[in-house]
N, C-alpha and C positions, 0 to 999 in steps of 0.2 A: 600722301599725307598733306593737309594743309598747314601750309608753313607762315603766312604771312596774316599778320590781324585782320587786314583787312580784307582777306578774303573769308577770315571766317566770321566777320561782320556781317559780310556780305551774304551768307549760307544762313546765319543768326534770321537777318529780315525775313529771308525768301521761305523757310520754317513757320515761323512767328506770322506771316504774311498771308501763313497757307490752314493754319490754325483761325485764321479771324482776326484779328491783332491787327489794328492799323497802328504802323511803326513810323517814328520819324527819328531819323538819325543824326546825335548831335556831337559826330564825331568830329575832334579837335577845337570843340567849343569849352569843353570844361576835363581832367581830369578823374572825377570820380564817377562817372555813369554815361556811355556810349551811344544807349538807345532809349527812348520813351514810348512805350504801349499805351493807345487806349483800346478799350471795350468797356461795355458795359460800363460807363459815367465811372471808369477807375481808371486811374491815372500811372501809371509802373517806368520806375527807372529799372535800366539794366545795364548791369555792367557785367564785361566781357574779357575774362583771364585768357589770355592763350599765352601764358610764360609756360616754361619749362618743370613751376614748381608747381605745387599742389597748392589751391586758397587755403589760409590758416583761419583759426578764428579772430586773429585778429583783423584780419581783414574785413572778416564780417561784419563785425563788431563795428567797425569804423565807417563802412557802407551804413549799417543799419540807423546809425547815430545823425545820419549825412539826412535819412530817408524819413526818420520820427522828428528831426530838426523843426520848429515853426519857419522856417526861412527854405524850405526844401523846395518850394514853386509845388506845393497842392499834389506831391508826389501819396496816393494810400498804398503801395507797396514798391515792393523789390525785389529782383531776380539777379543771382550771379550765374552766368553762363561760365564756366570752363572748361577748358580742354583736358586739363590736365587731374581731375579730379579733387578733392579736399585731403586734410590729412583727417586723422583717425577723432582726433580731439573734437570734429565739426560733429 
């Protein structure tokens, strides 16, 4: 089991990396999004759950808000990675 974020950060890139996805990672630069994707002239934040709970919608909700923002730095999408799944409501 990986236990530590940032090992599953780290599993996150090498995925992501191996799909096409050039990653750069901006971890403990900001709280709401971990990783930045490009391809294809699109820009993607990703943020990365490995808690113990399931993402709520609220959470989403509050990514998505971060990600349509005009102040978001030219982000056209968003991914949440988690480990632990969603609840039923996503």
């Amino acid at each position: 089991m990986i236990a530590k974020h940032s090992e599953i950060e780290r599993l996150c890139i090498f995925l992501l990396r191996h799909a096409d996805w050039s990653v750069k990672s901006v971890h403990g630069t900001n709280e709401i999004y971990h990783l930045e994707l490009y391809k294809y002239q699109q820009k993607i934040a990703v943020q990365i759950h490995s808690q113990r709970t399931k993402v709520t919608i609220g959470q989403i909700e509050k990514f998505l808000e971060f990600v349509n923002a005009s102040n978001s730095q030219g982000f056209t999408g968003g991914f949440i990675i988690s480990t632990n799944g969603f609840t039923p409501s996503v």
